[in-house]
TORKOL-4160 file (C-alpha; in steps of 0.2 Angstrom, whole numbers, padded with zeros to 4 digits, m for minus):
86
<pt num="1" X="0000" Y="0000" Z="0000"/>
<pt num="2" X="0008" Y="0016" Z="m0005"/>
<pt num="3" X="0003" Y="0032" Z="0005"/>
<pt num="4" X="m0002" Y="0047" Z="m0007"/>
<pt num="5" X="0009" Y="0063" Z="m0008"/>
<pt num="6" X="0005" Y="0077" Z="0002"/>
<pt num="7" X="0007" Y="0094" Z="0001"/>
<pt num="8" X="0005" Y="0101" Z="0018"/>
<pt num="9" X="0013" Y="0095" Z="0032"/>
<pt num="10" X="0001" Y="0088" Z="0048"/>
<pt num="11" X="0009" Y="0105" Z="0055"/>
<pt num="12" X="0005" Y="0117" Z="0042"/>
<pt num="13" X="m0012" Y="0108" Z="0041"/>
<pt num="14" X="m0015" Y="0113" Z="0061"/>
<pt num="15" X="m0007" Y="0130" Z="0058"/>
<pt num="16" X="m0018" Y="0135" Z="0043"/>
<pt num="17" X="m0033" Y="0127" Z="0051"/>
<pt num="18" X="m0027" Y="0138" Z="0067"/>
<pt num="19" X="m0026" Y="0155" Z="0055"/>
<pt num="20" X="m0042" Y="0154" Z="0046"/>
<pt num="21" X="m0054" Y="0150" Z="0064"/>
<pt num="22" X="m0043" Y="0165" Z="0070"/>
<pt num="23" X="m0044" Y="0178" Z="0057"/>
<pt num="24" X="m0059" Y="0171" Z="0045"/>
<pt num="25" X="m0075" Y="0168" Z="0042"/>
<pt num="26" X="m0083" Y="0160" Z="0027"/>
<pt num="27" X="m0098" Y="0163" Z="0017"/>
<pt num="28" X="m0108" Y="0151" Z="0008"/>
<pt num="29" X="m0123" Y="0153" Z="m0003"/>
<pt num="30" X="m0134" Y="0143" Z="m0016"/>
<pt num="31" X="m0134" Y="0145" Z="m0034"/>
<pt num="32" X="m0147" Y="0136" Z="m0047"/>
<pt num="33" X="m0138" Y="0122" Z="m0057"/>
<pt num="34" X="m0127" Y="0127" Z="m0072"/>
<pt num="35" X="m0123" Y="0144" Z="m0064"/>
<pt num="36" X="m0110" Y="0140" Z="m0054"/>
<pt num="37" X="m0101" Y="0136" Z="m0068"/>
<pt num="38" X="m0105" Y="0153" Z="m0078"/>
<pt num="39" X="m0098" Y="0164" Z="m0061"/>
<pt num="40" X="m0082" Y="0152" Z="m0062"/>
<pt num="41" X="m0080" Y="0156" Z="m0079"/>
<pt num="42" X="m0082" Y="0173" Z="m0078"/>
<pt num="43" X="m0072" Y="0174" Z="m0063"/>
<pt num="44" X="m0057" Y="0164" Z="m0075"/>
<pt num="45" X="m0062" Y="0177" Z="m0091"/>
<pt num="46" X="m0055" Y="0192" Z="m0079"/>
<pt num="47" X="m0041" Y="0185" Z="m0073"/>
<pt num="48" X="m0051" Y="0182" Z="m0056"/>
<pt num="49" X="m0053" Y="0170" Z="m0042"/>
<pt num="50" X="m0072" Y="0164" Z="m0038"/>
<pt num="51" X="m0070" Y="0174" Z="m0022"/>
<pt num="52" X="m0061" Y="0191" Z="m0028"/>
<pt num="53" X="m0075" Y="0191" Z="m0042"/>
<pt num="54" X="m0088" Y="0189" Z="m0030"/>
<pt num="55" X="m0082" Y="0202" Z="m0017"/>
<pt num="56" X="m0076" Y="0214" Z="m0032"/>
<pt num="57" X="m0096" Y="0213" Z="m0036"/>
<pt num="58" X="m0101" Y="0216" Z="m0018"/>
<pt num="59" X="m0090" Y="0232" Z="m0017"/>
<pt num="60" X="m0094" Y="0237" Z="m0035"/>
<pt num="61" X="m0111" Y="0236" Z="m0028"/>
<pt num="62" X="m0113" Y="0245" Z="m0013"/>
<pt num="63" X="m0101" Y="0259" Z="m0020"/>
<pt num="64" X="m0088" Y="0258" Z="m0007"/>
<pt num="65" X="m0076" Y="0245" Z="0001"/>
<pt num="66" X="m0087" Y="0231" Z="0012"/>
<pt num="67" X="m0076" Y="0216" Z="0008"/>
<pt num="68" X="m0056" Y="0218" Z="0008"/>
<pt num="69" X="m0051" Y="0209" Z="m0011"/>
<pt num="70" X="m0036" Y="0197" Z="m0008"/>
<pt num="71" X="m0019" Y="0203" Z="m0009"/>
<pt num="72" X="m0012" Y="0198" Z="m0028"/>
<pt num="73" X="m0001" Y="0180" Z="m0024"/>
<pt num="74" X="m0013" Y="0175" Z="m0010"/>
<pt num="75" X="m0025" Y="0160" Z="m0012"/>
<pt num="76" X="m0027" Y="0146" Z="m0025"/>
<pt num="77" X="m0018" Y="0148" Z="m0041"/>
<pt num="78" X="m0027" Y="0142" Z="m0057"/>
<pt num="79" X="m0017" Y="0139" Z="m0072"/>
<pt num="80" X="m0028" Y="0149" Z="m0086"/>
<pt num="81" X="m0025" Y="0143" Z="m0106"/>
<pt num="82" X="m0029" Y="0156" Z="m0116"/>
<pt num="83" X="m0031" Y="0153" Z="m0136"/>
<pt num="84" X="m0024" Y="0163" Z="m0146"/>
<pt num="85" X="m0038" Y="0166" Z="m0164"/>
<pt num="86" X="m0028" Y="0162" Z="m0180"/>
């Protein structure tokens, strides 16, 4: 039995679990079938996280700062393919 590769530690596990019950909270919402798909991709079409988009739209909204984006570097990375038209 081979053990799969991890990327975190069991310490940096317990120290990013630590982090986000200290300094965050998380929202979560329900979106019809099929939609979640159209927010992720037009999060990816402007160069966007789901969650920047979402609170760049909730700031946009309100006319003033509610939500603090992400610092550019923080968070997931996504590799985005973009094609080129011939």
């Amino acid at each position: 039995m081979t053990k799969e590769k991890s990327y975190y530690s069991p310490a940096q596990n317990k120290a990013t679990q630590k982090y986000l019950q200290e300094k965050r909270q998380q929202v979560r919402f329900w979106v019809r079938k099929g939609e979640l798909d159209d927010l992720q991709a037009e999060a990816e079409s402007t160069g966007m996280s789901m969650a920047a988009y979402v609170i760049k739209a909730v700031n946009d909204l309100a006319d003033r700062q509610i939500l603090t984006p992400p610092e550019k570097g923080q968070g997931r990375k996504r590799a985005v393919e973009v094609k080129e038209e011939e």
